[in-house]
Structures are given as structure tokens and as C-alpha cells.
C-alpha positions as CSV (number, residue, x, y, z in Angstrom):
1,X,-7.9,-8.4,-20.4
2,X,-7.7,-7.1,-16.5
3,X,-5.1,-8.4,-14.4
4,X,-8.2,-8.9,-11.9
5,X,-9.8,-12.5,-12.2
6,X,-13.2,-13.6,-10.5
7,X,-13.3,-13.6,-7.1
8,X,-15.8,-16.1,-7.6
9,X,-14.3,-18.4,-9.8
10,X,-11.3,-17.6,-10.5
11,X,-11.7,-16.8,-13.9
12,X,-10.2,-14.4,-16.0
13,X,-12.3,-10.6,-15.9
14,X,-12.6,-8.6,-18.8
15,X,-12.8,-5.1,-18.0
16,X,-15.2,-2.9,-20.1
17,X,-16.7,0.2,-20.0
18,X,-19.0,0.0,-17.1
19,X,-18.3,-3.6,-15.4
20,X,-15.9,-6.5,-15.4
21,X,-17.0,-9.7,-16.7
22,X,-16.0,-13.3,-16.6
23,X,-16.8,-16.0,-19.0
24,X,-18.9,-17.7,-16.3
25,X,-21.5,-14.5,-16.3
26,X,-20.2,-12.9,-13.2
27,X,-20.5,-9.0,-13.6
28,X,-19.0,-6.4,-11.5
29,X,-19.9,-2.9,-11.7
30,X,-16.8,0.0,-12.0
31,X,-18.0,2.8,-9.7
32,X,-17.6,6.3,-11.1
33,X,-14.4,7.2,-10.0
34,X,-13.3,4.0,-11.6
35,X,-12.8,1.3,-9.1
36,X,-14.4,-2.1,-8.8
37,X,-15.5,-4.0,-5.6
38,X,-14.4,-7.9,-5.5
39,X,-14.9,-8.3,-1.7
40,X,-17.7,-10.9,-1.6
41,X,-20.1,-10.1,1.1
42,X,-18.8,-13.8,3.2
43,X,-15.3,-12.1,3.3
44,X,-16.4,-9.1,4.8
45,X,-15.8,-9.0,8.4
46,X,-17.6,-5.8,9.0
47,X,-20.0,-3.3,7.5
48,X,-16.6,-1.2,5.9
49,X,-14.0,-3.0,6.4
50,X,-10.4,-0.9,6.7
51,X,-9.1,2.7,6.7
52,X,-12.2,5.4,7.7
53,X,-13.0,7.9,5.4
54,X,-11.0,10.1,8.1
55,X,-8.1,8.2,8.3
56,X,-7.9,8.4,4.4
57,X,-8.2,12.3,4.1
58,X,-5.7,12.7,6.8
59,X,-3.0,9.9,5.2
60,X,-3.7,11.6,2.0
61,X,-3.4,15.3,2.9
62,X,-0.1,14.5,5.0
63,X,1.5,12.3,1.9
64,X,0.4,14.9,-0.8
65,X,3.1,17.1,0.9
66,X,6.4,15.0,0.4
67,X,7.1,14.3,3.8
68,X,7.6,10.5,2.9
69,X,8.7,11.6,-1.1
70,X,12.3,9.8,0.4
71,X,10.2,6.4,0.8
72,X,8.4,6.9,-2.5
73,X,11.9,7.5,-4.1
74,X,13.3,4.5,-3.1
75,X,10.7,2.1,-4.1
76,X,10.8,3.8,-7.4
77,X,13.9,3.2,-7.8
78,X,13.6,-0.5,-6.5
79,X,11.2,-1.1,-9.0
80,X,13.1,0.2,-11.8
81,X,15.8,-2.0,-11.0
82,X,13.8,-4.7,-10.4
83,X,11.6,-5.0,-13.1
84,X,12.1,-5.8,-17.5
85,X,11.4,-4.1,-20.4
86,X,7.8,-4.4,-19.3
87,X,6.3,-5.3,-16.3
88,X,3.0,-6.2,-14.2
89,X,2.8,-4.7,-10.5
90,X,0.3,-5.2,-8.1
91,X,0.1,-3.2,-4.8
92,X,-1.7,-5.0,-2.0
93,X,-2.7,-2.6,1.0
94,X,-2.6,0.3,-1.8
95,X,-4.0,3.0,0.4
96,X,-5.1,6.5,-1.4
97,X,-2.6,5.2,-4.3
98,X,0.9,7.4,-3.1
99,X,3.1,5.4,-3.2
100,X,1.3,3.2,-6.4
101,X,1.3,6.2,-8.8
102,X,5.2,6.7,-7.9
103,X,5.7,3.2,-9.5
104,X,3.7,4.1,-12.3
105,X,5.1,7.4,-13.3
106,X,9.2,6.0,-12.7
107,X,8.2,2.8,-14.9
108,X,6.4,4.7,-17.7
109,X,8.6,7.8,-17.4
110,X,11.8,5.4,-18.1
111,X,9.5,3.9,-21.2
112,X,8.6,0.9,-20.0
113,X,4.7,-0.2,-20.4
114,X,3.2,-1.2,-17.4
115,X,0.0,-2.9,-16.8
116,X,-0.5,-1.9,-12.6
117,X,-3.0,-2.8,-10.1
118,X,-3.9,-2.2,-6.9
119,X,-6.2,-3.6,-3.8
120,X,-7.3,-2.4,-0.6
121,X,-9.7,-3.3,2.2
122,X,-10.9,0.1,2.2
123,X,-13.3,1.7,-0.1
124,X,-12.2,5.3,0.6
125,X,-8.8,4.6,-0.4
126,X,-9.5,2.7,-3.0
127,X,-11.9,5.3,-4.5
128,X,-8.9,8.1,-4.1
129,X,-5.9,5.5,-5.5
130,X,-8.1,5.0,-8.4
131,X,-8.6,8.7,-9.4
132,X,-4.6,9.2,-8.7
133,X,-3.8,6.1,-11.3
134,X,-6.8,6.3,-13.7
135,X,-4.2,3.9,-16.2
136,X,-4.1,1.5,-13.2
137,X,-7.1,-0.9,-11.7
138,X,-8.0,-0.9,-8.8
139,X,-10.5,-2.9,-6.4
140,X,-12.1,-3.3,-3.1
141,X,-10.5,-6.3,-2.2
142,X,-8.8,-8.6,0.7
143,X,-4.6,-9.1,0.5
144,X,-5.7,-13.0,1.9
145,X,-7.5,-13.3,-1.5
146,X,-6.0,-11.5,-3.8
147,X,-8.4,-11.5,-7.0
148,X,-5.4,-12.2,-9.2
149,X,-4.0,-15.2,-11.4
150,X,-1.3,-17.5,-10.6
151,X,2.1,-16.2,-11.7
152,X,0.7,-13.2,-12.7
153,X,2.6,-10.8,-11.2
154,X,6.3,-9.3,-11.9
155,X,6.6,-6.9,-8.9
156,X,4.9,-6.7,-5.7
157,X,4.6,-3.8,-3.3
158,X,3.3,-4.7,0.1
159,X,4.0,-0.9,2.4
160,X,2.5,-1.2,5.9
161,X,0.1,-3.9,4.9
162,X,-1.0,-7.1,5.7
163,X,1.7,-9.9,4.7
164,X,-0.4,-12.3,2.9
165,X,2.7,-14.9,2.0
166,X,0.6,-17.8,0.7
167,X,-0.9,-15.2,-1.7
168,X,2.0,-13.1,-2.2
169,X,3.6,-16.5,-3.7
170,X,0.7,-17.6,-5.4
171,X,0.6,-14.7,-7.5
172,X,4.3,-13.8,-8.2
173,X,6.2,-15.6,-11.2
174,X,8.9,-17.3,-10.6
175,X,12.1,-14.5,-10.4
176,X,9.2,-11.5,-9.4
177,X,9.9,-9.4,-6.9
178,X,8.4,-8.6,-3.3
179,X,9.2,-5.1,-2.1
180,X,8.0,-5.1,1.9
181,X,7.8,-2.0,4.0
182,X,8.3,-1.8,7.6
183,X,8.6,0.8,10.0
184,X,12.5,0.4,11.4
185,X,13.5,0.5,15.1
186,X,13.0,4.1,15.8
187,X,10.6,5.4,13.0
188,X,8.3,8.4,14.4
189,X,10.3,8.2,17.7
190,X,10.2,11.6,18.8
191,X,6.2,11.6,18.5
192,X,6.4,8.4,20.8
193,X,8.3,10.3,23.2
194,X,5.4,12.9,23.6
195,X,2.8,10.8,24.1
196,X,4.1,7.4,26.1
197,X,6.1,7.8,29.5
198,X,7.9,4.7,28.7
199,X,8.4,4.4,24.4
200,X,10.4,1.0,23.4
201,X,11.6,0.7,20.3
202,X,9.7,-1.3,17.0
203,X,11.4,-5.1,16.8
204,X,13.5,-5.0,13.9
205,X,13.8,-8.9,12.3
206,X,15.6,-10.0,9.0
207,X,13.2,-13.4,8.1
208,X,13.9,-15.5,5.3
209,X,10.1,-16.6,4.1
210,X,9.6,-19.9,2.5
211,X,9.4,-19.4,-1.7
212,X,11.5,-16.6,-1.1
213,X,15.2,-15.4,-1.6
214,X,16.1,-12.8,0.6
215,X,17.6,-10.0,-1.7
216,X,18.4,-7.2,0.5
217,X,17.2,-4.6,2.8
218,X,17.4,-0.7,2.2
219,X,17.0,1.6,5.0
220,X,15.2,4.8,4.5
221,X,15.1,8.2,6.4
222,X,13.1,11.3,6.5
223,X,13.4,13.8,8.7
224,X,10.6,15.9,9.1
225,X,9.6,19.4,11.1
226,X,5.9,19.0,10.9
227,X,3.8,22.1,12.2
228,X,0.1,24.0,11.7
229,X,-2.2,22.0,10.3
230,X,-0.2,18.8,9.0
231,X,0.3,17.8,12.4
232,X,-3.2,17.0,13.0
233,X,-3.1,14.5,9.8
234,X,0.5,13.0,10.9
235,X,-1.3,11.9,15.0
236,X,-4.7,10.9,12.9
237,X,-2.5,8.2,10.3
238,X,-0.7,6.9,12.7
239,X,-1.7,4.0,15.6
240,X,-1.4,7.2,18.8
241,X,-4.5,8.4,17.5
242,X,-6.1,7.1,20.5
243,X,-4.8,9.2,22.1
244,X,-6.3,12.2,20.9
245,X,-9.7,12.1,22.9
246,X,-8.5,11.4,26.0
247,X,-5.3,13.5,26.2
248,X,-6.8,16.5,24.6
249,X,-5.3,19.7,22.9
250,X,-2.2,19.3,25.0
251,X,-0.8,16.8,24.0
252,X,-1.2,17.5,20.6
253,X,0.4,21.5,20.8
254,X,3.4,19.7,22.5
255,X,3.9,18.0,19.0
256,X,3.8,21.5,16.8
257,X,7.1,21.9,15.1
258,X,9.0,18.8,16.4
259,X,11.3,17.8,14.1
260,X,10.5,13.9,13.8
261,X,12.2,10.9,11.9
262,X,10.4,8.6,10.5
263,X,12.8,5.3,9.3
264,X,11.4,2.4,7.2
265,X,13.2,-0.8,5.9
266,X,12.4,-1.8,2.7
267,X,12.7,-5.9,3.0
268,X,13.5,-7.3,-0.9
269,X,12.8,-10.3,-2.1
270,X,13.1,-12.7,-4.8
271,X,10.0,-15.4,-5.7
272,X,11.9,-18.6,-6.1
273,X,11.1,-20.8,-9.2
């Protein structure tokens, strides 16, 4: 069995070679690259919804490198301390799959079986998470409807995503785990020095969430001298890429070789039984 269900109906999928299946005769093709779609078309809120094919390239080029290996690492090592013997993970807001196949490798390379899934608004990143994680699954789907069972899930990954609460408890068991990633007060700071005459500061707030323990909250650095042709893909995956059009080239070679931090806080939390 999948750790998907019907989007439909709610019942359980079965994955086979070629589709996923539900007792009630609902079929879902697997595209080549081995993702499946489980958007339905009255959930869609535009023609392709999410991250642009460009976005993806760039987030995917820039990640492939390591400058955010520090982030990876500690969600790794969140998830090994967080999870049993074996363990069911879901990622919602996956992306390309970076941070995804991190989890996979530090749960299977410490011996633990792992059944791991992943969802994202966006086809592009769904099509490269799935070819990163080909043990994983991974679907075309929205975070506000997560085609998964009820108490399904042991550890949950939600990085720069949509928080989908009501979901996020739906599908957790009681005791499973919610890692949430945030950018911290000052994460890419420098960058937002360049380009905005008057930068503030992201809003940093601790919020219990009802259904939820509040665990504990691990700050994360990585300092970064990003230069030639990265830098392009760091301006296009973040929210200043605006800015590009109407600034120009200037703006952009007043970025090459600036050594930048970029800070996250990983939020943990505990599903309540």
C-alpha cells in the first residue's frame, strides 16, 4: 500500500506499476519520472499552480551546491532523534526534494526502514523531488488537503511552506513530530541591504499551536560568499526577484562575492494524543 489515499474519497491507493488505484475505481496515472498528480482540477486555483519551472532550476542548481547543507544537516539529525526503529515521513511543500532525500539517506543510512512521501503545489518540483527519491512517493498535491490518512504520519517536515495546522494534525499520530522551518530575524540580510534602502528585519515569534507541544527551537546558520554564476540562482529563489527587471545588471554585480548569512529556526513540535 501507498501512504497516498484518494483525493477523491479518501480511500486507501495502491500504488502499481503505472497508476494508483483505490478500491472505489479511481485511477491515477505515475508520470515517467515517477510522480503522481492528486490535485483535482476544483482545487486548482490556476493553470500551474506553484514554483515556475525557472524558479525550480534555479532553487535546485543553488541547493545542489551545499550552501544550505548546514540546514539539511540539522533536520537530519532532528529526524533521527525524533523518529523509531521505523518510521513514516511526509514532506509537505517538498520542493525539488533537497532537503527530503537528506531524511531519507540519514534514516536508511542509520538502518532504519522508512516509507517517505512527499507533496508539492508544483509540478516542476515535484517531477525533480521524485527523480532525487525514486524509494519515496511523490505527488502533485495541495498542503490544505494533504492526500494522506488520519494518524498516518510519524514525522513531518514543513521548510518554507504553507502551514496547513488542521492538516498537519489530522495526519500526524499522536506523539509524531512537526519539524517547521522559518527564516530567522536576519536570514539573507546582507542581500536585503543591496537591494532595499530601508531593510527591517523578518518577525521572529515562538507560537504554541493547538494539538501541539512545543518541543524546542534550533537555530541554524550558514554563511555563504556566493559569486559567478550561483548568484543569479540565489536573487531568482528568493522573494527580491522582482527586482531584477527593473533594477537591472547593477544591482545584481553589486551582489557578486558578498559574503551573506542566511539563519533559519527550526520550530519542533510534538502532536499531542
Amino acid at each position: 500500500m501507498s501512504l497516498f489515499c484518494c483525493p477523491l474519497c479518501s480511500s486507501p491507493l495502491r500504488r502499481e506499476e503505472r497508476s494508483y488505484t483505490c478500491p472505489n475505481g479511481h485511477c491515477f496515472d505515475i508520470a515517467r519520472e515517477g510522480y503522481v498528480h492528486l490535485l483535482p482540477a476544483n482545487r486548482k486555483h490556476s493553470k500551474s499552480p506553484g514554483d515556475d519551472k525557472g524558479m525550480v532550476a534555479a532553487r535546485n542548481q543553488f541547493l545542489s551546491r551545499g550552501y544550505y547543507a548546514p540546514l539539511r544537516d540539522a533536520l537530519c539529525t532532528l529526524a533521527l532523534a525524533h523518529t523509531g526503529a521505523r518510521a513514516s515521513v511526509l514532506d509537505s511543500g517538498c520542493g525539488e526534494g533537497y532537503y527530503t532525500a537528506g531524511i531519507h539517506a540519514a534514516l536508511t543510512g542509520a538502518g532504519r526502514p522508512v516509507a517517505l512521501a512527499g507533496i508539492d503545489l508544483s509540478k516542476p518540483s515535484v517531477r525533480l523531488a521524485a527523480k532525487r527519491v525514486p524509494q519515496g512517493e511523490f505527488a502533485v498535491a495541495s498542503a490544505y488537503h494533504l492526500p494522506v490518512a488520519d494518524r498516518s504520519i510519524d514525522l513531518l517536515l514543513n521548510c518554507f511552506s504553507p502551514l496547513a495546522l488542521e492538516e498537519f494534525r489530522r495526519v500526524l499520530r499522536p506523539g509524531g513530530v512537526f519539524l517547521y522551518v522559518v527564516p530567522a530575524a536576519y536570514h539573507l540580510w546582507e542581500l536585503k541591504q543591496v537591494l532595499y534602502d530601508s531593510p527591517y528585519p523578518n518577525q521572529e515569534q515562538d507560537v504554541p499551536y493547538e494539538g501541539f507541544s512545543y518541543l524546542d527551537v534550533v537555530p541554524v546558520d550558514a554563511v555563504m560568499n556566493v559569486a559567478g554564476e550561483d548568484l543569479p540562482h540565489l536573487f531568482q529563489m528568493t522573494p527580491y526577484y522582482w527586482k531584477t527587471p527593473k533594477e537591472g545588471a547593477a544591482r545584481l554585480a553589486a551582489l557578486d562575492g558578498l559574503r551573506v548569512r542566511a539563519c533559519f529556526r527550526i520550530h519542533v513540535f510534538r502532536r499531542e494524543g
